[in-house]
C-alpha positions as CSV (number, residue, x, y, z in Angstrom):
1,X,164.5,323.6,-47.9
2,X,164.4,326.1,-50.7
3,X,163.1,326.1,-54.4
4,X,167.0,325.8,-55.5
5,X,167.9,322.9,-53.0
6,X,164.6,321.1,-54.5
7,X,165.7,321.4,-58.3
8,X,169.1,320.5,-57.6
9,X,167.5,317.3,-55.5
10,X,165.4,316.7,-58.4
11,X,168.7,316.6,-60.9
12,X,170.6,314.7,-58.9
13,X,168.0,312.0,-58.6
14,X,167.3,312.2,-62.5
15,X,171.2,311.5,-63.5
16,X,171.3,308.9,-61.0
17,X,168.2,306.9,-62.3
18,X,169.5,307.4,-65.8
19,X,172.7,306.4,-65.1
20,X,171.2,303.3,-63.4
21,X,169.4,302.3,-66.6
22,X,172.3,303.0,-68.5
23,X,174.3,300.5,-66.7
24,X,171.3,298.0,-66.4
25,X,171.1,298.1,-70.6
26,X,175.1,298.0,-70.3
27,X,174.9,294.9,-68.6
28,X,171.7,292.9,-70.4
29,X,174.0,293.7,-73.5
30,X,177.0,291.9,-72.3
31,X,174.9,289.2,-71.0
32,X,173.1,288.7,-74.2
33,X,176.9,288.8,-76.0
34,X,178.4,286.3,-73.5
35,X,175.3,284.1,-74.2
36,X,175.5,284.2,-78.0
37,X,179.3,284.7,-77.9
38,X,180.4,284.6,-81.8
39,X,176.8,284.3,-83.0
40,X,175.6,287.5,-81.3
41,X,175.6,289.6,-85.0
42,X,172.3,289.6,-85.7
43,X,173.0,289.9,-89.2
44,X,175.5,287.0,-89.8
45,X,172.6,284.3,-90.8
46,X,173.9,280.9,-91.2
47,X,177.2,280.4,-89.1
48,X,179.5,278.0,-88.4
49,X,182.8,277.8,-86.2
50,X,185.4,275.0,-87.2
51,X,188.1,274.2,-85.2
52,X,190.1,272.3,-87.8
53,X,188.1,269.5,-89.2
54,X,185.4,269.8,-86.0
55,X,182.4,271.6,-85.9
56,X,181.9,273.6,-82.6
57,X,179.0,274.9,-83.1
58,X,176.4,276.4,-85.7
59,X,173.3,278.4,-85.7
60,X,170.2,276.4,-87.0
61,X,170.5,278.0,-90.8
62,X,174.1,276.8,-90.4
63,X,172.9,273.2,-89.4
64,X,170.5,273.1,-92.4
65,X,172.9,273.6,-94.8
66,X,174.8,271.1,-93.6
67,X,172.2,268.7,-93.7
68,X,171.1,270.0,-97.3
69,X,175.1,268.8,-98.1
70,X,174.4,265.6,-100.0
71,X,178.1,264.3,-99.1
72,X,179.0,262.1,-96.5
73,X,181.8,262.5,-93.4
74,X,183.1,264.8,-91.7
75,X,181.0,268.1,-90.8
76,X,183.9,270.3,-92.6
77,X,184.0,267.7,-95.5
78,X,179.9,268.4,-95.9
79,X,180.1,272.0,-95.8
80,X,183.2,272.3,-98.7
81,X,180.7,269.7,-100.7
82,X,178.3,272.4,-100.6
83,X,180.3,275.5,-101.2
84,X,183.2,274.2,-102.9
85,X,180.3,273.8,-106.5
86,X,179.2,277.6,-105.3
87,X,182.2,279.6,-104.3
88,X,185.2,279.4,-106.7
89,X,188.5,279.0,-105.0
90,X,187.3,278.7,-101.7
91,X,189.3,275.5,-100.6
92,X,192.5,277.4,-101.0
93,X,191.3,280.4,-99.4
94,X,189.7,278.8,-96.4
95,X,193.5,276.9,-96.2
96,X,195.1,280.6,-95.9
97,X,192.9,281.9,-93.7
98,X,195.2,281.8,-90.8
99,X,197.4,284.3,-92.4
100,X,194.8,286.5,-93.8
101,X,192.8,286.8,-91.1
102,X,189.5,287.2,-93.0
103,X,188.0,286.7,-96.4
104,X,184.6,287.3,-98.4
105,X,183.5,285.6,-100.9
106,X,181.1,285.9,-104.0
107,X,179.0,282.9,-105.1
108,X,180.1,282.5,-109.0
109,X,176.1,282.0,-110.2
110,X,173.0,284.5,-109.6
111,X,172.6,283.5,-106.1
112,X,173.9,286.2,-104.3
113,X,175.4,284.3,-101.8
114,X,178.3,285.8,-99.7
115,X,181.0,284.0,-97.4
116,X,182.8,285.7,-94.8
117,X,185.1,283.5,-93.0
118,X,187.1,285.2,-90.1
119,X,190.2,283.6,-87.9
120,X,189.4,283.9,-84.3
121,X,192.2,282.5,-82.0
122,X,192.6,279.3,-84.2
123,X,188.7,278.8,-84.8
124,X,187.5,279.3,-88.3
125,X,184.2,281.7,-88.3
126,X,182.2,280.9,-91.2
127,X,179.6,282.8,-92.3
128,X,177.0,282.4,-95.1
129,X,175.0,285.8,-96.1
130,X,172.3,285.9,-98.8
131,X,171.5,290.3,-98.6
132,X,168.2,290.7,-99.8
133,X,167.3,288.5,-96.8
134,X,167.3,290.2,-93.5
135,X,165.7,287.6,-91.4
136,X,167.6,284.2,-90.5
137,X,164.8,282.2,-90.2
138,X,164.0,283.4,-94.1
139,X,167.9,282.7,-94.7
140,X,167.8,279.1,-93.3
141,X,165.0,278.3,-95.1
142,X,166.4,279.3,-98.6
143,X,169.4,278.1,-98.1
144,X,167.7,275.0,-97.1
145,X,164.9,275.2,-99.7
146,X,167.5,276.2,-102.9
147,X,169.7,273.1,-101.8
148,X,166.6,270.6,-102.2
149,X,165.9,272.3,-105.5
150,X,169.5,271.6,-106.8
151,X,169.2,268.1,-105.8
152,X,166.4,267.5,-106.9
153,X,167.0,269.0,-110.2
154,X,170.3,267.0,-110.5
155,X,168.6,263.8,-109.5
156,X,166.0,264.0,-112.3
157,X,168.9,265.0,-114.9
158,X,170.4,261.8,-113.3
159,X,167.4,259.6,-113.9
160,X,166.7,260.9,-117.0
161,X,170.2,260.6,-118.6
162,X,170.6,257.3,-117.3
163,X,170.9,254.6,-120.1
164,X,169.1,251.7,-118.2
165,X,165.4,251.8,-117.4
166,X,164.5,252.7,-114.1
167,X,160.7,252.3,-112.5
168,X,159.0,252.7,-109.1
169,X,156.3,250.0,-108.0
170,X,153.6,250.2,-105.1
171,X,153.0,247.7,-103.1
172,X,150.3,246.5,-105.5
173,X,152.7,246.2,-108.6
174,X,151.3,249.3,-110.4
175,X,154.2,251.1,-112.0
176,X,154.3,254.9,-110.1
177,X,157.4,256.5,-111.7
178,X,159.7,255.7,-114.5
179,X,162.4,257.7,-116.0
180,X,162.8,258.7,-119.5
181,X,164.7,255.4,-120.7
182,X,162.1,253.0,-119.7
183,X,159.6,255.3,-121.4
184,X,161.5,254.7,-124.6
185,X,161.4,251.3,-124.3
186,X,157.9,251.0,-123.5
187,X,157.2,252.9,-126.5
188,X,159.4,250.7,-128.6
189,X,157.5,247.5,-127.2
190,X,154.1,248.7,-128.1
191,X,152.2,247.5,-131.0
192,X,152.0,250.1,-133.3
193,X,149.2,253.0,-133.9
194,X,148.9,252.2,-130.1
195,X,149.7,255.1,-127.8
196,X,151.3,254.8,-124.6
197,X,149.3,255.9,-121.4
198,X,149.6,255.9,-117.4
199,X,150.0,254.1,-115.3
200,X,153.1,252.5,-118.0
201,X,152.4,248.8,-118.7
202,X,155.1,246.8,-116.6
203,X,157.7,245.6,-119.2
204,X,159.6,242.7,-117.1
205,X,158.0,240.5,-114.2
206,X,160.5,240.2,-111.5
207,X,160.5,238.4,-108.7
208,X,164.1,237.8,-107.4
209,X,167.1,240.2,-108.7
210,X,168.6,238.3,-111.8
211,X,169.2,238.2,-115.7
212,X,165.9,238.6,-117.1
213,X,164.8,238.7,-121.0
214,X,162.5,241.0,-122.6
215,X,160.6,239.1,-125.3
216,X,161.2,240.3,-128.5
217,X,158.8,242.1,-130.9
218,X,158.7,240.4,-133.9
219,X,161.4,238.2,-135.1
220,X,164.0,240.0,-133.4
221,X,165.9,238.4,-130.3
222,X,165.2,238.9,-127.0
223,X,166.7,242.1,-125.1
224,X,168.4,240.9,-121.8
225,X,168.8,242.7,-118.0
226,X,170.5,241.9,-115.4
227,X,168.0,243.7,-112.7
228,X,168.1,244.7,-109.3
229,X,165.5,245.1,-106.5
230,X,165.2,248.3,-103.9
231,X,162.6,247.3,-101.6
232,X,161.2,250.5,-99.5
233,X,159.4,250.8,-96.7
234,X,156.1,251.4,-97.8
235,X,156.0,248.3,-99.8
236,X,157.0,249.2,-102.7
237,X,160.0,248.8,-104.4
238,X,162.4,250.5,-107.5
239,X,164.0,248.3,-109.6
240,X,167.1,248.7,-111.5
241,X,167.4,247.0,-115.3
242,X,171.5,247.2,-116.4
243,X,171.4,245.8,-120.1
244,X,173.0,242.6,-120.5
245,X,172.9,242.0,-124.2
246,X,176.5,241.7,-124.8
247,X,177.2,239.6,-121.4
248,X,174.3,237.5,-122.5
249,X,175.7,236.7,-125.9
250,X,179.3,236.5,-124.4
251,X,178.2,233.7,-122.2
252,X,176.2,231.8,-124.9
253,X,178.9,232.3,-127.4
254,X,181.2,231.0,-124.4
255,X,178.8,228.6,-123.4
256,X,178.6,227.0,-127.5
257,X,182.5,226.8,-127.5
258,X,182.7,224.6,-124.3
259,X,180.5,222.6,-126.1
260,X,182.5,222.4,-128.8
261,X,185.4,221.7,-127.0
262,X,183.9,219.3,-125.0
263,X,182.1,217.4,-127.9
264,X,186.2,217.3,-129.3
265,X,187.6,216.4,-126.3
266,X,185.1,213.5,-125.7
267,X,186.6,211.6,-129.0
268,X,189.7,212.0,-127.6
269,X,191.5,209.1,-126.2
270,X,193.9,211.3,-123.9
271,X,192.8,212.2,-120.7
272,X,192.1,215.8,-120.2
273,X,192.0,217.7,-116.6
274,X,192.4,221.7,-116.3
275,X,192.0,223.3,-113.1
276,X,191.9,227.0,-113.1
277,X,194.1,229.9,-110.8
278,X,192.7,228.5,-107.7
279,X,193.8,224.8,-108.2
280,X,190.2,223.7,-108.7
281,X,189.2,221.4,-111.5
282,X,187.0,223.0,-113.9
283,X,187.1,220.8,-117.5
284,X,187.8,217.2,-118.1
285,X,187.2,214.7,-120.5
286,X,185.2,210.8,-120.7
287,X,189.2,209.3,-121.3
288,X,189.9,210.9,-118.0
289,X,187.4,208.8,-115.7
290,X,188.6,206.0,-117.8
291,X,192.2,206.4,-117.4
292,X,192.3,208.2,-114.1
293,X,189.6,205.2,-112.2
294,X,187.5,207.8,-110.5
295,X,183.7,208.5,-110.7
296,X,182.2,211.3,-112.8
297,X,180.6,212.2,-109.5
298,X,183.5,213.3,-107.5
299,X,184.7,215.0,-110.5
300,X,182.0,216.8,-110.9
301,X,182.2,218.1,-107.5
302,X,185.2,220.2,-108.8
303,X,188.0,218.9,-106.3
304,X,191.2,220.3,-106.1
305,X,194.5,219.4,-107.4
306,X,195.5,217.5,-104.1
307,X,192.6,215.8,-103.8
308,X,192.5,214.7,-107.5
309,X,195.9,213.0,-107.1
310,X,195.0,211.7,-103.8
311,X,192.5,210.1,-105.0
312,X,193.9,208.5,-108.2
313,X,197.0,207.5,-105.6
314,X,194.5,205.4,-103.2
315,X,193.2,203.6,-106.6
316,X,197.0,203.0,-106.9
317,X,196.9,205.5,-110.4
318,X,200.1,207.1,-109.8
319,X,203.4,205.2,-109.0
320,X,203.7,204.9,-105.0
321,X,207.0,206.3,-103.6
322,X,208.2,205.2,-100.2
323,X,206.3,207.3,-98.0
324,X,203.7,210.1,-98.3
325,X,205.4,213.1,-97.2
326,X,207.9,212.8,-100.7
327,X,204.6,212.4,-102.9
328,X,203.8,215.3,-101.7
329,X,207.2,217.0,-102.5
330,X,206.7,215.3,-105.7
331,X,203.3,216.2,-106.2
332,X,204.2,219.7,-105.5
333,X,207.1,219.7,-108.1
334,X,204.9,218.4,-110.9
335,X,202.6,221.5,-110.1
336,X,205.2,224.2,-110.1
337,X,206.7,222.4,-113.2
338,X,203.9,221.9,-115.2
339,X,203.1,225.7,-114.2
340,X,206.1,226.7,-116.0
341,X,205.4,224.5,-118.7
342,X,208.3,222.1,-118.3
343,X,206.8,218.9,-117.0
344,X,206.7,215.7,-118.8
345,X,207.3,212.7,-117.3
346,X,206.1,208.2,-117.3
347,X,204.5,206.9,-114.9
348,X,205.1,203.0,-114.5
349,X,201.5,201.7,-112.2
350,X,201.8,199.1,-110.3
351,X,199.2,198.0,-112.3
352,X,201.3,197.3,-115.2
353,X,200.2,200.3,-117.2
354,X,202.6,203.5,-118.4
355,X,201.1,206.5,-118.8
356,X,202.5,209.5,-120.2
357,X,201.5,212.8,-118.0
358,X,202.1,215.8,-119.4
359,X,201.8,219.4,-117.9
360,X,201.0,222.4,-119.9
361,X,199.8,226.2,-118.6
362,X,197.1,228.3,-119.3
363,X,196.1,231.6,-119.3
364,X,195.4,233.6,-116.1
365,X,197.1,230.7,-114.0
366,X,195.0,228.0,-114.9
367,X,196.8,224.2,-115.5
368,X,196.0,221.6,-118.3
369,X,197.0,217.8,-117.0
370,X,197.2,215.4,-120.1
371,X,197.6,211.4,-119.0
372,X,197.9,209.4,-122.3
373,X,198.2,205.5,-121.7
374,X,201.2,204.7,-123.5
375,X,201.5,200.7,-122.4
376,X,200.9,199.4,-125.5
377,X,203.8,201.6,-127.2
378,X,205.7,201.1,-124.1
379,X,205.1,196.9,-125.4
380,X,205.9,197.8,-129.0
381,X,208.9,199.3,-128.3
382,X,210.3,196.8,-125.6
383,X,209.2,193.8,-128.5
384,X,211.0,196.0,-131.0
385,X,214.3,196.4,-128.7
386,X,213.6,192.4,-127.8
387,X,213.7,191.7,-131.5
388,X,216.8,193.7,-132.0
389,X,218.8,192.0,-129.3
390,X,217.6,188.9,-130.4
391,X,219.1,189.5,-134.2
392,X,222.5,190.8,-132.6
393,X,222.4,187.7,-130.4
394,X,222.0,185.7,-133.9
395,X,224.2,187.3,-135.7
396,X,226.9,187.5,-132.7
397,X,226.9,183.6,-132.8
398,X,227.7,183.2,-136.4
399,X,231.5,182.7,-137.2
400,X,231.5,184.8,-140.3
401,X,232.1,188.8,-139.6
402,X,229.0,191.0,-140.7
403,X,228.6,194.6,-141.2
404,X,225.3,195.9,-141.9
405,X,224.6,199.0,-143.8
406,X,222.1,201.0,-144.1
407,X,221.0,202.8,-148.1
408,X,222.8,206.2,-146.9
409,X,226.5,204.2,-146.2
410,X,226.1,204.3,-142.9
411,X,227.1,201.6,-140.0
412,X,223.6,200.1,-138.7
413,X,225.2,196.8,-137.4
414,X,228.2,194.8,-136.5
415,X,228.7,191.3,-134.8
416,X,231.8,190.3,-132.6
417,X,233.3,188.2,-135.3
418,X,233.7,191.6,-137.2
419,X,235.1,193.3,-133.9
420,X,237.9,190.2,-133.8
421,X,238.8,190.0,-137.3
422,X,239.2,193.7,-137.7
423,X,240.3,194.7,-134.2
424,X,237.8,197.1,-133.9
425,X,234.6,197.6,-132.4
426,X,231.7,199.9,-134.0
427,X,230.1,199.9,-130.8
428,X,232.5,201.6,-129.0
429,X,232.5,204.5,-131.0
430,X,230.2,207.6,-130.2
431,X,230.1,209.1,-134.2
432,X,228.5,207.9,-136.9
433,X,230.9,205.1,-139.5
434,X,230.1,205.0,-142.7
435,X,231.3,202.4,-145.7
436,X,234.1,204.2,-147.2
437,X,235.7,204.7,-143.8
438,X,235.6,201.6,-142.7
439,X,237.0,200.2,-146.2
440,X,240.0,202.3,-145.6
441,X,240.3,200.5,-142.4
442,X,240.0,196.7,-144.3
443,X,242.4,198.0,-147.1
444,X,245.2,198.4,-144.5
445,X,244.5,195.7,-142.6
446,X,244.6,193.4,-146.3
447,X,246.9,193.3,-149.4
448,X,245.6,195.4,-152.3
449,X,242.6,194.2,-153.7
450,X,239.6,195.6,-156.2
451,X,236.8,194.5,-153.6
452,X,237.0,197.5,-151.2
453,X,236.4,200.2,-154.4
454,X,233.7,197.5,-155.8
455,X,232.1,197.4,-151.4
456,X,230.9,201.4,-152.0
457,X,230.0,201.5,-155.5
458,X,227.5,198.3,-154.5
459,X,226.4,199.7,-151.6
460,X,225.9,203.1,-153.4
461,X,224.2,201.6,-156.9
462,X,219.9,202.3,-156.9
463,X,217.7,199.1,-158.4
464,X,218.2,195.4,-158.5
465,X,221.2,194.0,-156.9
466,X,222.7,190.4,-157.5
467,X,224.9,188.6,-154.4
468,X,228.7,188.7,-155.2
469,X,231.3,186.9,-153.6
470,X,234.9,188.0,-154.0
471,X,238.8,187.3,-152.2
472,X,241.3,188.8,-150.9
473,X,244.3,188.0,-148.5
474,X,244.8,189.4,-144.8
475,X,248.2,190.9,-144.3
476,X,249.0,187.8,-142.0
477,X,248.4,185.8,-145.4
478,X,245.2,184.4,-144.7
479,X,243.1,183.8,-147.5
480,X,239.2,186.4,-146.6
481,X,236.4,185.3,-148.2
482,X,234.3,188.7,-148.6
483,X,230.7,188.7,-149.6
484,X,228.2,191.7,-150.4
485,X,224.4,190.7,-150.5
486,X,221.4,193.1,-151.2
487,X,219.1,194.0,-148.2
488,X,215.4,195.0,-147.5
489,X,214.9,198.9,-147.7
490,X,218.5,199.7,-149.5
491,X,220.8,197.8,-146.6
492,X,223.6,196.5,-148.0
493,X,225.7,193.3,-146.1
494,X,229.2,192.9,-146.1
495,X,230.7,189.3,-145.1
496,X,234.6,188.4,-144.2
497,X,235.3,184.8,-143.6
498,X,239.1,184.3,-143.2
499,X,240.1,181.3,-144.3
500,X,243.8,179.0,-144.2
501,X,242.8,176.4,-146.7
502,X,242.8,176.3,-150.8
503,X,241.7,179.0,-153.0
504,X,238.1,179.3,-153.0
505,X,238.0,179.9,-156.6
506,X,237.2,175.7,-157.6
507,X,234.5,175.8,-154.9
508,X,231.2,174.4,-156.3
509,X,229.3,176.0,-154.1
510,X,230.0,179.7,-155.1
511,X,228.0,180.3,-158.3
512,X,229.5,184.3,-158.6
513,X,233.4,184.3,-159.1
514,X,235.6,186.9,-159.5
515,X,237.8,187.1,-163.3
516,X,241.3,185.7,-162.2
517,X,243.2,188.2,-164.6
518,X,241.6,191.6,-163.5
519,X,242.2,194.4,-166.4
520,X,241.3,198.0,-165.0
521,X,239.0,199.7,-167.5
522,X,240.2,203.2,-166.7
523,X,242.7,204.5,-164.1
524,X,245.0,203.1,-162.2
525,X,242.8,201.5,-159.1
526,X,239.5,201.0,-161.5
527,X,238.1,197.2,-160.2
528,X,237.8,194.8,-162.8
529,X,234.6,193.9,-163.7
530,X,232.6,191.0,-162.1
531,X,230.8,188.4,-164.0
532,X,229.0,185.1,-163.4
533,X,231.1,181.6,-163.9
534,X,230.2,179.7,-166.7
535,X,227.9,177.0,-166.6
């Protein structure tokens, strides 16, 4: 073998070998690509492949921003929490990606944070790049670190803005932390010339969560605070103090008027029930025990509205209908009714009692129920009717026909000798009669005659009256003895007694006659006058 077959031997190996390792750093490059597949840029730093609303996957600076996200849900919704505040616009452009393919973004502050988000066959690439940071591990730990700064600087502009005191305890009760407001107010509480030092004096002793007071310094009143406990883990605990001054005096001020009201409603001799929106009884009265029969007890207990009129209809307080399931129905109307502020209605007890039961609303849905025993004006008035049927009975079983009239002119009373001399009855007609209609009537029934004019100018004259007794003569011929008399309160009495006999003129009996030649003082129908008969 010659020098030239050895060099060519020699070349031949070299370009194989070469080739060789060629191919072998061909092939460890597209295994370390198919391993890292989209992550394989070296460069890209913290990135994160969505496909929609689903995170695929993510390198670990991607994974530490997410978990920097203070937002809850989805990974996508954490991830536009944190770059939503950082990249202006980026919601709309992320939704647009799939028709512009790619897009870099510029965070808005001095950060110097870029996003590159690339469409790659319906997955969203996202990635995150800060420049002057070559190295992801240094990436993922600012991105990491400048997120916990941001919180942490918002939470203490949180805390310290806050307008309720807020303080951190150990497990021994010392005070470890306190924002800015409780600060103030231990300042405030402090006796003066006295500077306040740490650990901060403990302002409130709480045990439960609750309304608690501050005591006052001074004469002033007490501050109030509705507080709440946060036990943690290491024994500790943070409490919250919302101020409660004006819910404090609210409820007092409430508190003072339902003492009013109830110190009003005690005197009161109507019984008083009112159940609010959900039916349940939330004020009543003494009268109501009294009138209702039940116990102060089961009242107390706040029943419903059912189970109040059950149980005034089992101590037979409500008028029993024929069976239950129409009580019910009834019971049921009287709600809906008095809901709509139209129910009003007498109970008659088998107890002899009437009571008057009244519904009214209130506001927000609550229901007032009134019961007023009404059995003694229930008695009046049945005495009162009693007595009036009584008088008609008397004067419907005299013989001589009465009208009554009362000091206006107007019909009040007739009996049924006045229906059957007249041939009319007053009670039969619906509209009001007065005297000078009904003396039209008499005039046609009776010749002419000076009595009927005299009738409404009596019955119309103020003062003192004097009885007068006057005649005159039915169309038929009959002789009618007509009276006017002077009653209580104005009334004025009219009498008619037809009589056949003599003219009652020479009777002895009538003190008051009428002048037998009458001269008309002016006009045509002016009555003569009346005067006494001599002695």
């Amino acid at each position: 073998m010659t020098f030239e077959h050895l060099i060519w031997l020699f070349a031949i190996s070299f370009t194989a070998a070469t080739l060789a390792l060629a191919a072998t750093a061909l092939a460890e490059r597209r295994r370390k690509q198919a391993r890292t597949g989209v992550f394989g840029d070296q460069q890209s730093g913290a990135v994160l492949l969505f496909d929609g609303d689903t995170l695929l996957d993510a390198t670990s600076a991607g994974r530490a921003l997410l978990a920097a996200s203070r937002s809850r849900g989805t990974a996508w919704q954490r991830f536009m929490a944190w770059a939503a505040p950082r990249f202006p616009g980026v919601d709309q452009k992320l939704a647009e990606l799939p028709d512009l393919g790619r897009v870099s973004l510029t965070s808005a502050g001095a950060e110097g944070l870029t996003l590159i988000a690339e469409w790659r066959s319906g997955v969203r690439r996202i990635a995150v790049l800060e420049p002057h940071l070559d190295s992801r591990g240094l990436l993922m730990d600012s991105l990491a670190q400048r997120a916990q700064d941001e919180e942490l600087e918002a939470l203490r502009q949180i805390t310290d803005e806050a307008p309720l005191p807020l303080w951190r305890e150990d497990a021994a009760g010392t005070i470890t932390w306190a924002n800015r407001a409780y600060v103030a107010l231990a300042m405030q509480q402090a006796p003066e010339d006295t500077p306040v030092g740490w650990p901060l004096p403990r302002l409130i002793e709480i045990a439960a969560d609750g309304r608690k007071a501050l005591p006052a310094s001074g004469d002033g009143a007490p501050t109030w605070f509705d507080c709440t406990i946060s036990p943690q883990p290491n024994g500790g605990r943070i409490v919250f103090a919302l101020p409660a001054d004006a819910a404090a005096q609210a409820e007092q001020a409430l508190g003072s008027f339902v003492q009013t009201l109830s110190k009003t409603f005690a005197h009161l001799p109507i019984g008083l029930a009112i159940f609010d929106r959900q039916r349940k009884l939330q004020l009543f009265n003494p009268a109501l025990t009294d009138l209702s029969g039940l116990p102060v007890d089961f009242l107390s207990a706040r029943p419903g509205l059912f189970a109040f009129l059950d149980a005034m209809r089992e101590r037979g307080m409500i008028p029993e209908p024929k069976d239950y399931k129409s009580w019910r129905l009834q019971m049921a109307a009287l709600e809906e009714s008095a809901a709509s502020g139209q129910h009003e209605e007498t109970w008659a007890l088998p107890s002899g009692l009437t009571y008057r039961v009244i519904g009214r609303p209130h506001p927000e849905g609550a229901l007032a129920l009134l019961f007023q025993d009404i059995s003694d004006e229930i008695t009046r008035a049945r005495r009162m009717r009693a007595d009036l049927e009584l008088g008609q009975s008397v004067i419907d079983a005299t013989d001589e026909a009465i009208a009554v009239f009362s000091s206006a002119g107007q019909l009040v009373m007739s009996n049924v000798a006045y229906a059957r001399l007249w041939a009319h009855d007053p009670s039969e007609m619906l509209t009001d009669q007065s005297l000078a209609g009904l003396a039209a009537l008499w005039r046609t029934a009776c010749a002419p005659s000076h009595f009927w004019s005299l009738a409404e100018s009596y019955a119309a004259s103020a003062g003192p009256r004097e009885p007068w007794v006057s005649q005159a003569r039915l169309n038929d011929g009959r002789s009618l003895r007509c009276r006017l008399a002077p009653l209580a309160g104005g009334a004025t009495l009219v009498g008619f007694s037809a009589e056949s006999g003599p003219d009652m003129a020479g009777d002895p009996a009538m003190r008051l006659i009428l002048s037998p030649d009458p001269v008309p003082t002016s006009g045509a129908d002016a009555p003569p006058p009346l005067r006494r008969a001599p002695g």
